[in-house]
C-alpha positions in Angstrom: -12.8 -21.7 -3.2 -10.7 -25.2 -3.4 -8.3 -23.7 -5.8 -6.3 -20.1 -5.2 -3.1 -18.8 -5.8 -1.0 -15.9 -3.7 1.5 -13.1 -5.8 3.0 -11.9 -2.7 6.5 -9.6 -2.2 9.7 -11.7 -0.8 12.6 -10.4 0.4 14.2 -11.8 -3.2 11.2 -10.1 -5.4 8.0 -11.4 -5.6 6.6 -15.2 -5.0 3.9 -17.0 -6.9 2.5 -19.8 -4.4 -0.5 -22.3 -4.1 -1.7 -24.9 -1.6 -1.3 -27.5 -4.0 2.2 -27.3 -5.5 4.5 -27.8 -3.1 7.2 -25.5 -4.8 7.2 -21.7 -4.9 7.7 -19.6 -7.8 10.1 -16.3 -7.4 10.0 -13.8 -10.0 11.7 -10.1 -10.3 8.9 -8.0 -10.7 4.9 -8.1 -9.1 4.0 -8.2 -13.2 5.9 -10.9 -14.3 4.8 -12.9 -11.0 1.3 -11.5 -12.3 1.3 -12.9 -15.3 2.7 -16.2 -14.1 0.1 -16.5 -11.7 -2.9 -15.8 -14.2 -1.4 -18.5 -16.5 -0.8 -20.9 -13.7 -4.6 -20.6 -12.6 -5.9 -21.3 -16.2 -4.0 -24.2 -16.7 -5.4 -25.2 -12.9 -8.6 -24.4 -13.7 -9.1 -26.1 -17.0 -7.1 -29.4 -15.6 -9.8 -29.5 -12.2 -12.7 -28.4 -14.0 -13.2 -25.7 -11.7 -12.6 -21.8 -10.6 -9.3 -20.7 -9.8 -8.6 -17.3 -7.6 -5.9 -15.4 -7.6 -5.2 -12.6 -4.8 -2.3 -10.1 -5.5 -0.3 -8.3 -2.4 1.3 -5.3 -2.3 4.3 -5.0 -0.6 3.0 -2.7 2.2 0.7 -6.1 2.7 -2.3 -4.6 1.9 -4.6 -6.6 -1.2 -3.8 -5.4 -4.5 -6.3 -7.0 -6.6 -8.6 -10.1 -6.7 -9.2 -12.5 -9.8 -11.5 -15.3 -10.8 -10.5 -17.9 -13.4 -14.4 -18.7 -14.6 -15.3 -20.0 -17.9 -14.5 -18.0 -20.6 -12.0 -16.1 -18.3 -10.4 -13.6 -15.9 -12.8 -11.7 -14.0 -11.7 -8.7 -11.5 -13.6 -9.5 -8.3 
């Protein structure tokens, strides 16, 4: 998939990052870098025209959850 984004733990909270931004985004909480995240990859998918994912880690590293931005919207995967 050309597009994804990564909620990931930091050392500062959490951090919202994707290969084609070149800043990151740090947040307090997993949910608020959650949310950020899910709007961030509507906004990238409806601009490219194309499916976003979005992969959620936990802060023991393991994968939390796994979304798909796909017309008309969020799917669990």
């Amino acid at each position: 998939m050309d597009q994804s984004i990564v909620v990931e733990p930091s050392a500062e909270g959490w951090r919202v990052r994707a290969a084609q931004f070149d800043n990151e985004m740090f947040f307090c909480s997993g949910e608020s870098a959650e949310m950020a995240a899910r709007a961030l990859g509507a906004r990238v998918a409806a601009q490219a025209n194309a499916a976003v994912m979005i992969e959620v880690f936990l802060r023991d590293g393991s994968l939390g959850g796994r979304y798909v931005w796909a017309e008309p919207g969020w799917r669990a995967v």
